[in-house]
Phi, psi and omega in degrees: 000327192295004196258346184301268162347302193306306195304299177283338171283338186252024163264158163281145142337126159248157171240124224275128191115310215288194198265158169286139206281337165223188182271153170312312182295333177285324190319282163316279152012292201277284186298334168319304204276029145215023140331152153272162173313326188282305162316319172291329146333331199266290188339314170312337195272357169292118196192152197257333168226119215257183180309173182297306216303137152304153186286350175275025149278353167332102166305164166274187182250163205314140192055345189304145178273338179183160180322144188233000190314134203271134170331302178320308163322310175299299200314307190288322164303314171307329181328289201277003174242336164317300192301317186300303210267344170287315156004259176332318194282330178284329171275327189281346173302310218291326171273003177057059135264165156282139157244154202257349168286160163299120157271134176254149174232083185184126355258133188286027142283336184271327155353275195307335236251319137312298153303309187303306178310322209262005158296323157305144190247011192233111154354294193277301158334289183320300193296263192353287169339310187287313188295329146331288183300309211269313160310338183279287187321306169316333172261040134303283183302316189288333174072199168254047180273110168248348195237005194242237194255326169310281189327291142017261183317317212271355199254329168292334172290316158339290162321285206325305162012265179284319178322288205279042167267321182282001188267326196268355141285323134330305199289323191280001181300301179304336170258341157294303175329322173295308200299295175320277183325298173321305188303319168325292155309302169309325154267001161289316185284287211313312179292296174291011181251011190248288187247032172267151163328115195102351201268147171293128169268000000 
């Protein structure tokens, strides 16, 4: 436990929006070399969007006698598969299709947490949103573990996170930028079409 301690003390706060202070990839990294065996076995099953299969469908991993998957771990695949599939049961109502999945409404902050998404009429609003709802559960889920294997797992999902927040920031950069170009351009065709060679007084 004391490599645990060691482990957390030299991470930064993370906040949910900023940029992330490493790569997820670094992280993992960092962390192996004060991981235990069973943990380092796990860390992998951290993943922002893991299979539909419930967790207690989880194979084990290569030598294992049997799944080894961390409460936290169980907590968070239910989550996030709670969430995905209400998705799906909530957007096909807003189209008045049927969905043929199954939804569970359990656990109902990822329920609500769908419904509220699949209501945004702005794509990129939803995902911010969603990615939210998902940082508030993992320091749920994490509890007042700041120092033990929850911490861990929950400060890489974290990352995974802020990657893709930064990702979602890029896109709106990109899309001012589209905006911003047009708008240039269109008064540019407006000028020259006004006071340009050819223009009528």
């Amino acid at each position: 436990m004391a490599a645990y301690y060691y482990l957390a003390s030299q991470l930064p706060y993370l906040v949910f929006a900023q940029e992330p202070p490493m790569s997820a990839a670094a992280f993992r990294e960092l962390a192996a070399g004060f991981l235990n065996d069973k943990d380092r076995a796990q860390i992998d099953r951290c993943v922002l969007l893991p299979p539909f299969e419930p967790p207690p469908l989880l194979p084990p991993a290569p030598g294992e006698p049997k799944a080894l998957a961390s409460d936290f771990i169980k907590g968070w695949l239910e989550w996030e598969r709670a969430l995905r599939l209400n998705l799906v049961r909530f957007r096909s109502q807003r189209l008045k299709r049927e969905s043929a999945a199954a939804a569970p409404d359990y656990p109902a902050d990822a329920v609500q947490a769908a419904k509220t998404a699949s209501s945004m009429d702005s794509p990129l609003d939803a995902e911010i949103f969603l990615d939210k709802a998902r940082w508030d559960a993992i320091e749920r889920l994490k509890g007042l573990d700041d120092v033990g294997s929850n911490m861990v797992f929950a400060y890489l999902l974290k990352l995974l996170l802020m990657e893709r927040r930064s990702s979602f920031k890029t896109e709106e950069g990109f899309m001012e930028y589209k905006t911003l170009y047009a708008s240039i351009a269109g008064s540019d065709a407006s000028i020259a079409g006004s006071d340009g060679p050819g223009a009528t007084k």
